[in-house]
Structures are given as structure tokens and as C-alpha cells.
C-alpha positions in Angstrom: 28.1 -32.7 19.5 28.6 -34.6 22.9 28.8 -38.6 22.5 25.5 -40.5 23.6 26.2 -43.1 26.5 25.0 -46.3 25.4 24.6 -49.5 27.2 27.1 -51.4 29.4 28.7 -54.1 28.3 30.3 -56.1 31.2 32.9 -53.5 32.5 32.5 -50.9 29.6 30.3 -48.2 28.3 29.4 -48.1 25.2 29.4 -45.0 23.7 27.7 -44.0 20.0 28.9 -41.2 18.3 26.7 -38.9 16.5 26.9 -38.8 12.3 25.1 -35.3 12.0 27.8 -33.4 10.6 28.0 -30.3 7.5 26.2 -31.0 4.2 28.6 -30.6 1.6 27.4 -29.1 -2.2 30.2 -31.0 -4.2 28.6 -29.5 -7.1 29.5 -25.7 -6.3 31.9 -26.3 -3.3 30.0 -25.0 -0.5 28.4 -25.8 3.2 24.0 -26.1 2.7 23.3 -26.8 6.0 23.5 -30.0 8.3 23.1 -33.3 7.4 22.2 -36.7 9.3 22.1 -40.7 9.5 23.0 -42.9 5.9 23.4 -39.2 3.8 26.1 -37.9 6.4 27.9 -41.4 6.1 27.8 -41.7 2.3 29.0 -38.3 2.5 31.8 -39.3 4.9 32.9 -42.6 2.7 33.2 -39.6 -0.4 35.6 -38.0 1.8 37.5 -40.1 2.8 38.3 -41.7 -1.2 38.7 -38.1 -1.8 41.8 -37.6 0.6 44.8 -38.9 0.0 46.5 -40.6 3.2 49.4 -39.1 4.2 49.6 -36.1 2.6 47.9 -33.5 4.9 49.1 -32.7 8.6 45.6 -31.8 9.7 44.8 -35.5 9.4 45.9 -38.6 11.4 47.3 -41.1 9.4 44.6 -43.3 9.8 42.6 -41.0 7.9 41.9 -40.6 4.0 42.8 -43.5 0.8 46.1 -44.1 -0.8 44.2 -44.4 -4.2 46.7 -41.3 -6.1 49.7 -43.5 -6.8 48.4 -46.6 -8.3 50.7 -48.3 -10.8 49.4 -50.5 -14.1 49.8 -54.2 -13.0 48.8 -58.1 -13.3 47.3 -57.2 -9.8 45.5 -53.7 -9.8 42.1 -54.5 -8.9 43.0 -56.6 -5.4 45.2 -53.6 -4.4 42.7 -50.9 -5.8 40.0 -53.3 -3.7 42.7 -53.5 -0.7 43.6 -50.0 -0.3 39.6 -49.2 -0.5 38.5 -51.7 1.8 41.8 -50.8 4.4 40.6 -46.7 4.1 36.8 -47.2 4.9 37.1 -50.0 7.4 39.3 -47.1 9.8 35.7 -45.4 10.5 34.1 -47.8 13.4 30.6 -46.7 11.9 31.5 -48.4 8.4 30.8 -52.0 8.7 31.8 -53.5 5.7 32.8 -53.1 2.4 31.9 -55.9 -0.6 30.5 -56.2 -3.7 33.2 -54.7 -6.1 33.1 -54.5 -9.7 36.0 -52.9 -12.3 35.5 -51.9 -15.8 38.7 -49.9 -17.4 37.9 -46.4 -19.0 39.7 -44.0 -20.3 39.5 -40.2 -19.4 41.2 -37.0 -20.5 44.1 -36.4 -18.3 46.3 -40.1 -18.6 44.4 -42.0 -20.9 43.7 -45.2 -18.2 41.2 -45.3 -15.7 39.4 -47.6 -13.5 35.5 -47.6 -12.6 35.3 -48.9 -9.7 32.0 -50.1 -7.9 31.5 -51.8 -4.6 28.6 -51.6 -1.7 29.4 -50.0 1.9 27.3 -51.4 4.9 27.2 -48.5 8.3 25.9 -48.4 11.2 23.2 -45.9 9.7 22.7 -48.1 6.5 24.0 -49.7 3.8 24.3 -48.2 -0.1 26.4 -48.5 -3.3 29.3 -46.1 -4.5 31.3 -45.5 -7.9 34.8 -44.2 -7.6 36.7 -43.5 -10.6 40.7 -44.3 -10.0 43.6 -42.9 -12.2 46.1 -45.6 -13.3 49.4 -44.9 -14.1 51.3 -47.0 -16.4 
């Protein structure tokens, strides 16, 4: 899609970029059409938790969480909250990023995991997520 010219703003344009992008079926891994406004953005902040930074060339680097190597320590939920807050914030249509809340679980694979849950404010709206975080010990 082509960029909408904005207003000016002294010297320079501003420029607002569309958020109609794919709808993704995470449920049964496929494309259902097109989606628009707060679903596309909730759809990109799942993405982007979902990608680990660094790992795939098709990405920049400024692109995607470093959530996958997160080692058991006095400090894990400032760095888990950190390494959120520093992914989501690299989208200039994500605002901010507050409100978090950790509870420990366990799950099948290594034993320890953290729930974690924290509100996203876009340019399209704001809404909560839950991200579950694999701790290694």
C-alpha cells in the first residue's frame, strides 16, 4: 500500500503508514484474508514476541524480541519487561508499553515459565496481551 501524506509540520511531511496488512489464523497456520486498524496491530505486537531478534536474515535487526535465551535470576522480570518494552517500542505505531504483571508457571518442556501480562497503547488503540516466557535455569 502507498503511504498517506499527512500534514506539514514546519519543514516536514508527515507521512502515516497504513496497518492493513494479512490476517493470520494462528490456530491452523494460514492467511483468511486482510485485516485492519487495532486487530492488524495486536496482530503485529504477536509477531514481533514471536520472532526472535537476530536470528533470521530476512529481518533487520531492529526487528523481532530477544525473549529465547532468558536465564533464572534475582533480576528476570526488569529484563523480561526490558527486552519487551525495547522490541515493541521499534514499531513508530506502538506508543507505549506499561502495565506489566508476572506470575511463575510451570509447563511441559523445562519446568519454569513466566506469565507475563502488560497493556500496549498504538496509534490504532490500546489493548492488553499475555506472553508466556521460557526460563532457563
Amino acid at each position: 500500500m502507498t503511504p498517506k501524506t499527512g500534514e506539514t509540520e514546519g519543514d516536514f511531511e508527515i507521512i502515516v503508514y497504513p496497518t492493513k496488512t494479512y490476517a493470520l489464523d494462528m490456530y491452523k497456520n494460514r492467511i483468511i484474508g486482510f485485516t485492519d486498524g487495532i486487530a492488524a496491530m495486536r496482530q503485529a505486537v504477536y509477531k514481533i514476541l514471536m520472532t526472535n531478534r537476530f536470528e533470521h536474515i530476512i529481518y533487520s535487526y531492529n526487528y523481532g524480541a530477544e525473549l529465547n535465551k532468558i536465564m533464572d535470576s534475582l533480576y528476570v522480570y526488569s529484563l523480561v519487561e526490558q527486552y519487551i518494552t525495547d522490541a515493541l517500542m521499534q514499531d513508530e505505531r506502538i506508543t507505549a508499553v506499561y502495565d506489566f504483571n508476572f506470575k511463575r508457571t510451570k509447563n511441559s518442556f523445562n519446568g519454569n515459565c513466566l506469565s507475563v501480562s502488560f497493556n500496549v497503547d498504538t496509534t490504532q488503540g490500546s489493548f492488553g496481551i499475555q506472553k508466556e516466557v521460557e526460563i532457563y535455569v
